[in-house]
C-alpha positions as CSV (number, residue, x, y, z in Angstrom):
1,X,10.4,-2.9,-1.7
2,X,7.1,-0.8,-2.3
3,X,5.7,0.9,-5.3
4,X,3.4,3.8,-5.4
5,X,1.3,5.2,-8.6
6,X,-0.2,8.2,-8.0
7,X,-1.5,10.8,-10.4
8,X,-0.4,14.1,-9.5
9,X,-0.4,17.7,-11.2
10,X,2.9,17.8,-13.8
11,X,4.1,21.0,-12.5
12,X,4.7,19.7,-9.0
13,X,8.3,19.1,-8.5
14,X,9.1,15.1,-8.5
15,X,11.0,15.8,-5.1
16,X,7.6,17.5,-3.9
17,X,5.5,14.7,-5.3
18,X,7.7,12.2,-3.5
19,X,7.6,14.2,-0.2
20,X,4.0,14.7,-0.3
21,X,3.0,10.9,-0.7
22,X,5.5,9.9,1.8
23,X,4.9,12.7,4.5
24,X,8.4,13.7,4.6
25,X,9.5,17.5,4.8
26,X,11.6,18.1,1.6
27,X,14.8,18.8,3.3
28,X,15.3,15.4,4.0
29,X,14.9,14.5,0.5
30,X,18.8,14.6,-1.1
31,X,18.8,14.0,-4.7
32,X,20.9,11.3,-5.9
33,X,22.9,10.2,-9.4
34,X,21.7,7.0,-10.4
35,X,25.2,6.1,-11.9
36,X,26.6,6.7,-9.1
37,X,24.4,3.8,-7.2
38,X,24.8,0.0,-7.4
39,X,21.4,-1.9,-6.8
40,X,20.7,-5.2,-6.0
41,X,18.9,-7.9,-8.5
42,X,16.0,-7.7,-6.5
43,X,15.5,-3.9,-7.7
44,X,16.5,-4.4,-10.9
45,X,13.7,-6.9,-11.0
46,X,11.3,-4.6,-9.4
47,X,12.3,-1.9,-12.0
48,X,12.1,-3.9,-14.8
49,X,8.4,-4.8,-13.9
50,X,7.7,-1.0,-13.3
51,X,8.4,0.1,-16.5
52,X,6.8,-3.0,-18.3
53,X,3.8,-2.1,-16.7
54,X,4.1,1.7,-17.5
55,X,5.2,0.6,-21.3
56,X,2.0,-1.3,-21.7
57,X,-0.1,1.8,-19.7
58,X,0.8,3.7,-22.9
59,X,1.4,1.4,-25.9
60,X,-0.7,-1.7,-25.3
61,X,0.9,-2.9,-28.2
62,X,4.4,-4.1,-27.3
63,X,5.1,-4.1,-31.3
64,X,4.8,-0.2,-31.2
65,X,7.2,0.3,-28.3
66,X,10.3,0.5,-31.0
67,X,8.3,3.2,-33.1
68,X,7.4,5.0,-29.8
69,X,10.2,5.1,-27.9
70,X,11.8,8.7,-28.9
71,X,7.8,9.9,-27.8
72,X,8.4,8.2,-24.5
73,X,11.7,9.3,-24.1
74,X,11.3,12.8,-24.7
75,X,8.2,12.9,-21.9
76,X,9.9,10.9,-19.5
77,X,11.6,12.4,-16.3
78,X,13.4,10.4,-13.3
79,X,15.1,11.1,-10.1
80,X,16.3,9.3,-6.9
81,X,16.0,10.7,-3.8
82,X,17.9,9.1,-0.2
83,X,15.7,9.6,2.5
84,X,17.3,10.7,5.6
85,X,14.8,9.5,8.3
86,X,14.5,5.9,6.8
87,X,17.7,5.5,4.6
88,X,15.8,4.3,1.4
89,X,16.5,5.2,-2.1
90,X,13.3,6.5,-3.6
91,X,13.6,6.1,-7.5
92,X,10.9,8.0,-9.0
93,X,9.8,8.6,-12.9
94,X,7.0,10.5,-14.5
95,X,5.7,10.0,-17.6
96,X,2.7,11.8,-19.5
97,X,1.8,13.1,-16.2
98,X,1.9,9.6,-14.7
99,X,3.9,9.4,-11.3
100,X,5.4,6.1,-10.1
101,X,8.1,5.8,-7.0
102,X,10.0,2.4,-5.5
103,X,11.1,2.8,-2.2
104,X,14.2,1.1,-2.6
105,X,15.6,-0.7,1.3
106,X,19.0,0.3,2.5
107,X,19.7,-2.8,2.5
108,X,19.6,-3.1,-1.7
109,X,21.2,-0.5,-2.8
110,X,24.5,1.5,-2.2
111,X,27.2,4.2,-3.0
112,X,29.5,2.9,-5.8
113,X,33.4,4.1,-4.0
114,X,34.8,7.2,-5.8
115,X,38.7,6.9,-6.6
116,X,40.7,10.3,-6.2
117,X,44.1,10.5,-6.7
């Protein structure tokens, strides 16, 4: 698994942002619902130390985080992209102009199975 930071201008797109740091054309970028995906432990792991470390970025005071969690809610945005070319899952989130991305392995994370009847 691999994490980027990179500062980029807010009006850019997260798809665009992802695109550019990775080199990829934005047609093989395909958006993805996150509750539609099932990730391994690993990730979750990964995750979890992504957004500690992007908590503490902008309340070095973990006592604050409950008081400032509506702020950092409301200036939060996410996506998940599947690339085409190397079959990852690129979570990505933005916050206060701060851009992270995981690029998540095929092999830890997949397509929950949709029922139809």
């Amino acid at each position: 698994m691999y994490t980027q930071n990179t500062a980029r201008h807010i009006d850019e797109s997260l798809k665009l942002k992802v695109a550019r740091n990775l080199s990829l054309d934005e047609s093989v970028l395909h958006e993805v619902d996150m509750d539609d995906v099932i990730l391994s432990e690993q990730v979750w792991l990964t995750l979890g130390k992504v957004a500690g470390t992007i908590l503490i970025r902008h309340i070095p005071d973990p006592s604050k985080i409950p008081d400032a969690i509506d702020g950092i809610l409301d200036a939060l945005s996410e996506e998940a992209y599947w690339s085409e070319p190397t079959r990852e899952l690129i979570f990505c989130i933005e916050i206060y102009g701060d851009f992270h991305y995981v690029q998540i392995p095929a092999k830890h994370w997949y397509m929950k199975p949709h029922c139809s009847h």
